[in-house]
Backbone as CSV, one residue per row, in Angstrom:
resi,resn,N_x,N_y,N_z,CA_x,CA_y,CA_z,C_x,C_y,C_z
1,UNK,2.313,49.848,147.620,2.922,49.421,148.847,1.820,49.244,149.884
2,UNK,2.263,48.497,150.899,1.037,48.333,152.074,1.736,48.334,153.003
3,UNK,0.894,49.146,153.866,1.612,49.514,155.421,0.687,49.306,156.108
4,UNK,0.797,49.016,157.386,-0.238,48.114,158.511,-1.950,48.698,157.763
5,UNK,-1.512,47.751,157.116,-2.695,46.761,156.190,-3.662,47.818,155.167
6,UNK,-2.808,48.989,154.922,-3.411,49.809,153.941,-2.170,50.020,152.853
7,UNK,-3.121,50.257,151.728,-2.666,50.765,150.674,-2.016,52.178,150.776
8,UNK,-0.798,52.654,150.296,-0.259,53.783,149.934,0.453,53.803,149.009
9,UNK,-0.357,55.027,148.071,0.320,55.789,147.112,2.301,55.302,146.734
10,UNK,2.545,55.073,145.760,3.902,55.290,145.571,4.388,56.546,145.487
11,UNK,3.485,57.717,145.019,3.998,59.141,145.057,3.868,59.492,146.655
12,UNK,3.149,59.250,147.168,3.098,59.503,148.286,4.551,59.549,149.552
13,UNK,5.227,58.609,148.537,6.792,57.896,149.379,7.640,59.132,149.203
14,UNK,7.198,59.785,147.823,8.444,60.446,147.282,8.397,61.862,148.418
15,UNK,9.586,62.408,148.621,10.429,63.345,149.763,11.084,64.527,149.043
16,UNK,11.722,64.139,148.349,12.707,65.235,147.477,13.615,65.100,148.210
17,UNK,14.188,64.673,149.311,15.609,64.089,149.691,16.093,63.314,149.587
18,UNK,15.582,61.849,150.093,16.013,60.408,150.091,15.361,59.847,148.932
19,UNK,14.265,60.262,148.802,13.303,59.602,147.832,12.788,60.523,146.600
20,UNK,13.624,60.106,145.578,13.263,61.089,144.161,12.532,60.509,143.388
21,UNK,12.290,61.389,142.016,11.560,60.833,141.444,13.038,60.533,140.100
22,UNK,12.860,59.810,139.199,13.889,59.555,138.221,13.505,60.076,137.143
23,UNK,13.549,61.491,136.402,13.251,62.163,135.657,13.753,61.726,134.214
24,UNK,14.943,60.612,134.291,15.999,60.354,133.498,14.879,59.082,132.603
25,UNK,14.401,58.941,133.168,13.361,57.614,132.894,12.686,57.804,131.250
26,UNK,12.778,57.265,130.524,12.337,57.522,129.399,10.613,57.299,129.115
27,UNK,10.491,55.669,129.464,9.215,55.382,129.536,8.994,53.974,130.422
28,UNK,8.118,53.756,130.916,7.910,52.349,131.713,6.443,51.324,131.098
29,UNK,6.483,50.325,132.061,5.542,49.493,131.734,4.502,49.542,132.567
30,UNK,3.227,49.585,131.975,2.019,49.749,133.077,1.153,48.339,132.736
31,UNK,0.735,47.714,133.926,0.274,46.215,133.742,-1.173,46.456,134.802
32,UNK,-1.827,46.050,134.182,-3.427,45.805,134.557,-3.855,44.797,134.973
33,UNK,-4.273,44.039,136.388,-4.379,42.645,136.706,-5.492,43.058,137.173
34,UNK,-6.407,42.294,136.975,-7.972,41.970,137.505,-7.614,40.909,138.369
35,UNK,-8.028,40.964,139.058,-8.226,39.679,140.379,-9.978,39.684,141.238
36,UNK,-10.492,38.219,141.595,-11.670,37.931,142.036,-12.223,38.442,143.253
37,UNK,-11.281,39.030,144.378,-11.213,40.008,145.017,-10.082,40.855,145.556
38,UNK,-10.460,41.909,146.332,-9.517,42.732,146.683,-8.146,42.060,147.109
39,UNK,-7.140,42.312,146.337,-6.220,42.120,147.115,-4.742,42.748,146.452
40,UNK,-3.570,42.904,147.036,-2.129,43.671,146.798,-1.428,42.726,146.119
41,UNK,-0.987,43.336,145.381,-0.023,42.797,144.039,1.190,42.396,144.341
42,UNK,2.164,42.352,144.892,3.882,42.464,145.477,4.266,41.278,144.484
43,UNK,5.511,42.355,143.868,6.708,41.743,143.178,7.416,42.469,142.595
């Protein structure tokens, strides 16, 4: 995620009230993009 113009953590979001983690989750997909310079991924 990016917030006035920095990077933050997705664990960082998590609260234990509003914002959990989904323990129920079995397994996910992890994707690796190289790009020519710095820049944020969104989608």
């Amino acid at each position: 995620m990016v917030s006035e113009g920095k990077l933050v953590s997705a664990r960082m979001l998590v609260n234990g009230i509003s914002i959990l983690i989904d323990r129920t989750i079995r397994g996910y997909t992890c994707s690796h993009v190289e790009l020519e310079s710095h820049a944020a991924c969104v989608g």
